[in-house]
C-alpha positions as CSV (number, residue, x, y, z in Angstrom):
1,X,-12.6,21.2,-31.8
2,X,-12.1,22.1,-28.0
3,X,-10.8,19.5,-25.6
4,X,-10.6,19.3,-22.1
5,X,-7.6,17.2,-20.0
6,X,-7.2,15.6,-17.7
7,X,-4.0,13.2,-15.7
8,X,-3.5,11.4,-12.8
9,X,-0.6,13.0,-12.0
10,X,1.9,10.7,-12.3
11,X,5.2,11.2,-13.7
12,X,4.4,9.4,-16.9
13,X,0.8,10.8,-17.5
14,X,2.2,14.3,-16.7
15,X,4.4,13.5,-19.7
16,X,1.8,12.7,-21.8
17,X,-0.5,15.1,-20.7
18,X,2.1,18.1,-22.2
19,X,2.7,15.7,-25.5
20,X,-0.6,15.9,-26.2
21,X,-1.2,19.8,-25.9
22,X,2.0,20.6,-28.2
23,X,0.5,17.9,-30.6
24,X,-3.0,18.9,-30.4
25,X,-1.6,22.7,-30.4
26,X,0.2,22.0,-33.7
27,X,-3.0,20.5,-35.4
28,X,-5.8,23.5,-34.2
29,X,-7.2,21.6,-31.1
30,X,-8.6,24.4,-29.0
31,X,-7.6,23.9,-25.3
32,X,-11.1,24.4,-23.5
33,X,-11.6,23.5,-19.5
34,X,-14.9,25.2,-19.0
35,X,-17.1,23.9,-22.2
36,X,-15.2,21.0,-24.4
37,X,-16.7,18.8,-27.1
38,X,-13.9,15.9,-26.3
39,X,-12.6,15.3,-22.2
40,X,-9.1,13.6,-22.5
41,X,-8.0,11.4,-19.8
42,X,-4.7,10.3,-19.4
43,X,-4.0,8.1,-16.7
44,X,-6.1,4.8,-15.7
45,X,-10.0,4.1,-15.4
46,X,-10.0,6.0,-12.1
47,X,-8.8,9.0,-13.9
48,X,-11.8,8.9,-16.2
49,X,-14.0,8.5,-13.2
50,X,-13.0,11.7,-11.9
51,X,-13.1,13.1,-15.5
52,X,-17.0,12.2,-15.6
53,X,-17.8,13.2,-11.8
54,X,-16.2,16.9,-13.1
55,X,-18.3,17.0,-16.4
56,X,-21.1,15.3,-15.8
57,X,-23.5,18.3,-15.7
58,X,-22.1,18.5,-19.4
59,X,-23.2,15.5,-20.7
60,X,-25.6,16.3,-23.4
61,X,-22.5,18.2,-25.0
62,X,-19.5,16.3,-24.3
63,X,-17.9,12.9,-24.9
64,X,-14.9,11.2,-23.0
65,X,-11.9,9.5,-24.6
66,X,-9.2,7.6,-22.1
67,X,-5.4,7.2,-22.2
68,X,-4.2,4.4,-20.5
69,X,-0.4,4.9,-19.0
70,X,-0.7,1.0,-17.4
71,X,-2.4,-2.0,-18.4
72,X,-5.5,-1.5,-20.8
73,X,-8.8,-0.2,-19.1
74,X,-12.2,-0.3,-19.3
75,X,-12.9,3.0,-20.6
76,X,-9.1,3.6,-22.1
77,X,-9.1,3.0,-25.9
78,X,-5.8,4.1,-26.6
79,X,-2.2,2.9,-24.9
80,X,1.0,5.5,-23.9
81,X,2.3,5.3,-27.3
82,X,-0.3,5.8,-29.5
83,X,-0.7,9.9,-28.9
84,X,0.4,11.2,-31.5
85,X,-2.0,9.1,-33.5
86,X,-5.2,9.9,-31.4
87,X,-4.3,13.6,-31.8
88,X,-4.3,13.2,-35.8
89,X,-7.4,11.7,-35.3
90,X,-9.2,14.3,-33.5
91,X,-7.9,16.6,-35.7
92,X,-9.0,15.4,-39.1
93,X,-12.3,12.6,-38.3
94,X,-15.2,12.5,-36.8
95,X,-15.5,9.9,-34.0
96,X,-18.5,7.4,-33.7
97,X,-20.2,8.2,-30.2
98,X,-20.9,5.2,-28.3
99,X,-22.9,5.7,-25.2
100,X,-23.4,3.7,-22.2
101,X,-25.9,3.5,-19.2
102,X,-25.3,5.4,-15.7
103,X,-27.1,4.6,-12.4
104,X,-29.0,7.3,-10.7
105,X,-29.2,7.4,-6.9
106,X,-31.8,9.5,-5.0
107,X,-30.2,9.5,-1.0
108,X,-33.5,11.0,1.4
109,X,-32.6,12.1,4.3
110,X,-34.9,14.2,7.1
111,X,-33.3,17.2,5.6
112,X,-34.3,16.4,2.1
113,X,-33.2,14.3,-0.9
114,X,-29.3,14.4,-2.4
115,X,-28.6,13.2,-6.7
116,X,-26.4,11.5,-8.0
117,X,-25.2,10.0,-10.7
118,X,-22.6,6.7,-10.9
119,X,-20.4,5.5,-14.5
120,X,-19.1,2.1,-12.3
121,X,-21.2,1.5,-9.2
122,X,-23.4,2.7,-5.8
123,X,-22.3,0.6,-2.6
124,X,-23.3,0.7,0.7
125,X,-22.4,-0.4,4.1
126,X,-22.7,0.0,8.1
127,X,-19.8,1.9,9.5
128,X,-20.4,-0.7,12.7
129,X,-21.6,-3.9,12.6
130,X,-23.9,-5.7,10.2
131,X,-25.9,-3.6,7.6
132,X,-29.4,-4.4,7.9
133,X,-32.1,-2.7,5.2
134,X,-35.6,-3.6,4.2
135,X,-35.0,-3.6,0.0
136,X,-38.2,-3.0,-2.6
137,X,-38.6,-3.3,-6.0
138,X,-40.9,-1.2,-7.7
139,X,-42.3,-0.2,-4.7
140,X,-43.2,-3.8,-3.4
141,X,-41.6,-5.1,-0.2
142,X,-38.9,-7.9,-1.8
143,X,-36.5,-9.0,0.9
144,X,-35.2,-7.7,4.1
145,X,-31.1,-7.6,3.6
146,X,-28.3,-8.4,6.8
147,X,-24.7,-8.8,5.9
148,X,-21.4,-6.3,4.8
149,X,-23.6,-4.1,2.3
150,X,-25.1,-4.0,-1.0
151,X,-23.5,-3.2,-4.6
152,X,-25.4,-1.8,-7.3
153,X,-23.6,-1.7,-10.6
154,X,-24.5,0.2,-14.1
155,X,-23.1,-2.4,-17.2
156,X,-20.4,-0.8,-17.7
157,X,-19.8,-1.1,-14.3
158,X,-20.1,-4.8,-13.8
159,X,-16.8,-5.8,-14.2
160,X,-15.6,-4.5,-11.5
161,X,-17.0,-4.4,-7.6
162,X,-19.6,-6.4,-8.9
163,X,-18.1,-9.1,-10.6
164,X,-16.3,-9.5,-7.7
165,X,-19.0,-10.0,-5.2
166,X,-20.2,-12.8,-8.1
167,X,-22.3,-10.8,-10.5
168,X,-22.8,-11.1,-14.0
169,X,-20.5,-9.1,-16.5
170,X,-23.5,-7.3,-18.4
171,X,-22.8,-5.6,-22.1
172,X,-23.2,-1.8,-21.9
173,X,-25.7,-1.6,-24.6
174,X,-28.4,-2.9,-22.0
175,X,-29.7,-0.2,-19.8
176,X,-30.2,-2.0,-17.0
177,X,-28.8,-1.9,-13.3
178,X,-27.5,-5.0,-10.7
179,X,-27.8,-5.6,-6.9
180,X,-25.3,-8.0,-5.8
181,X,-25.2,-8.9,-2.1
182,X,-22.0,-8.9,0.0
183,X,-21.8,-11.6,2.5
184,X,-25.6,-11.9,3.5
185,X,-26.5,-13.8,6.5
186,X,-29.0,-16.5,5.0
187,X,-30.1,-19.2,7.8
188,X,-33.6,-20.3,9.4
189,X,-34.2,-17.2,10.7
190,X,-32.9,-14.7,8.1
191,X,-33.3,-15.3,4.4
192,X,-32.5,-13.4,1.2
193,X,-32.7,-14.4,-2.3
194,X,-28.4,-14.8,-2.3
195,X,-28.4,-14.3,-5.8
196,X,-27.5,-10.6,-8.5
197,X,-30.9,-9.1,-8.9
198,X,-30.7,-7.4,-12.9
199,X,-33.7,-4.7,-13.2
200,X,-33.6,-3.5,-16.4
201,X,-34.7,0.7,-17.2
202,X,-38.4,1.5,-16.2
203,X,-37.9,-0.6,-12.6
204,X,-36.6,0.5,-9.8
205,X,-35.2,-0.4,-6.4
206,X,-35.6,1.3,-2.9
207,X,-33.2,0.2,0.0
208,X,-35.0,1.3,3.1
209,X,-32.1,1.3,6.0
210,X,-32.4,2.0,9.7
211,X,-32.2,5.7,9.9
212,X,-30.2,5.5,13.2
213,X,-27.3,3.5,11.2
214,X,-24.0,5.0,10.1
215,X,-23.5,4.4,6.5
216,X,-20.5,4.2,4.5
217,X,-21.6,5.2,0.7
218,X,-19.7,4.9,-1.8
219,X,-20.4,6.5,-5.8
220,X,-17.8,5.7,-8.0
221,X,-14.5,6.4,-6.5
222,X,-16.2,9.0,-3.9
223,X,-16.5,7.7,-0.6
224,X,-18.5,9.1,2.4
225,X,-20.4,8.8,5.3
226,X,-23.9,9.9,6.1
227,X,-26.4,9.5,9.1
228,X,-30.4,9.4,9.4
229,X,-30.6,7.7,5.8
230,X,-34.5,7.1,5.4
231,X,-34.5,5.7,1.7
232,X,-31.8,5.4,-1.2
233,X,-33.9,4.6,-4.6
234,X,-31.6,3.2,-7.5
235,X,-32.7,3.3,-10.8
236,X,-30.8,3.4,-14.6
237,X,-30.4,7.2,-15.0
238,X,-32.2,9.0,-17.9
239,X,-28.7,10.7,-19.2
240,X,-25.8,8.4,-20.8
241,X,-22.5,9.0,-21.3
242,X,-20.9,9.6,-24.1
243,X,-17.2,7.8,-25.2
244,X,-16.1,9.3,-28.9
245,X,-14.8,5.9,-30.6
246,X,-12.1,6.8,-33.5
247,X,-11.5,2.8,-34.3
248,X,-13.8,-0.2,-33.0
249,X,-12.5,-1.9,-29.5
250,X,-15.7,-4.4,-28.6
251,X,-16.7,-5.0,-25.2
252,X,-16.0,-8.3,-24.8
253,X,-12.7,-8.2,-26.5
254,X,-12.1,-5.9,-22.8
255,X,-12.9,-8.4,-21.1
256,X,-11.2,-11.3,-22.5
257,X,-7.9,-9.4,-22.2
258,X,-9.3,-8.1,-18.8
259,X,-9.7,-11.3,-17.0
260,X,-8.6,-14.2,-19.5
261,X,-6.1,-13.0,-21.6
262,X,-5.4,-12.8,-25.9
263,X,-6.0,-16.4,-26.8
């Protein structure tokens, strides 16, 4: 099998990192940057995220597997000390492959159109003042938005920007996306729905902003800004990613110990 790692660079994930070559080494794990099966991450969920922004033109081929070096993650099935176990693992079983929804964003500009693709989430704000877009679904005028920005959030990705902006936490075996507002101005004069918007695979949304606006855009942990934005069109992406699953870790028992706690 070839693998592919990846740390955050930490003291501790460095450690690991080098553990888990010697190990892997030792049980005829081929080391394999350029075209893995399996993409280790050792570090936290933000390592993983850069993990999936390097191989995601790979993901018909690849699946993803996370170390976490702090408190459990997300996308981290296995803790510091369990290593030496994931290695023999890999070595000698064949993971199940779970997969989960991404979000796919279409950015037009005058120049043309920009793709991407998002594991967590696609936000968007005005780098001055309030953020003001005409938003469509399906193609059909829905609201016109004014307040800080606008989230949209894969499943997987709900738990996190989204949730706190007031979303729903949404299982990752729905393909579906979620638009959650950040402080919109609703009075007599301006109104929008206030509520998460969930549009499940075959609809999509277009946020129409003012093309003279600076926009802050954010995909995942990539951050950037961008003038003469004509349309952004967000839809659930036709690719998945893959996470190779050696024992069962359920959803929602990540986020009971996430946000409540072991009972």
């Amino acid at each position: 099998m070839k693998y592919a790692l990846l740390d955050r660079g930490d003291k501790l994930s460095r450690e690991l990192a080098e553990q888990f070559r010697s190990l892997a080494n030792a049980k005829g794990l081929e080391m394999d940057e350029a075209s893995p099966e399996i993409v280790v991450s050792i570090g936290g969920d933000g390592t993983l995220l850069q993990a999936f922004h390097r191989f995601k033109s790979q993901l018909d081929r690849v699946s993803f597997i996370g170390v976490h070096t702090g408190h459990l993650g997300f996308y981290a099935d296995w803790q510091k000390g369990e290593i030496s176990q994931l290695v023999d693992l890999m070595a000698n079983s064949e993971p199940r492959l779970i997969q989960y929804p991404l979000l796919h964003v279409v950015i037009t500009t005058a120049e043309g159109s920009t793709e991407y693709l998002a594991l967590n989430e696609f936000s968007l704000k005005s780098v001055d003042g309030t953020f003001v877009a005409a938003i469509q679904i399906n193609d059909v005028p829905f609201e016109t938005f004014r307040g800080d920005g606008i989230v949209i959030s894969t499943p997987s990705g709900s738990t996190g920007y989204n949730k706190s902006l007031g979303g729903a936490v949404i299982h990752p075996s729905l393909e579906a996306l979620q638009l959650a507002e950040m402080a919109s101005i609703n009075n007599r004069v301006y109104r929008t729905l206030g509520s998460p918007v969930i549009l499940p695979k075959h609809h999509h949304c277009d946020i129409l902003p003012d093309a003279e606006d600076e926009l802050a855009i954010g995909i995942d942990h990539l951050v950037m800004q961008m003038s003469g934005v004509t349309s952004i069109l967000c839809k659930v992406a036709d690719n998945k990613i893959s996470f190779a699953r050696h024992r069962p870790f359920p959803f929602w028992n990540r986020v009971r110990e996430a946000f409540i706690g072991s009972p």
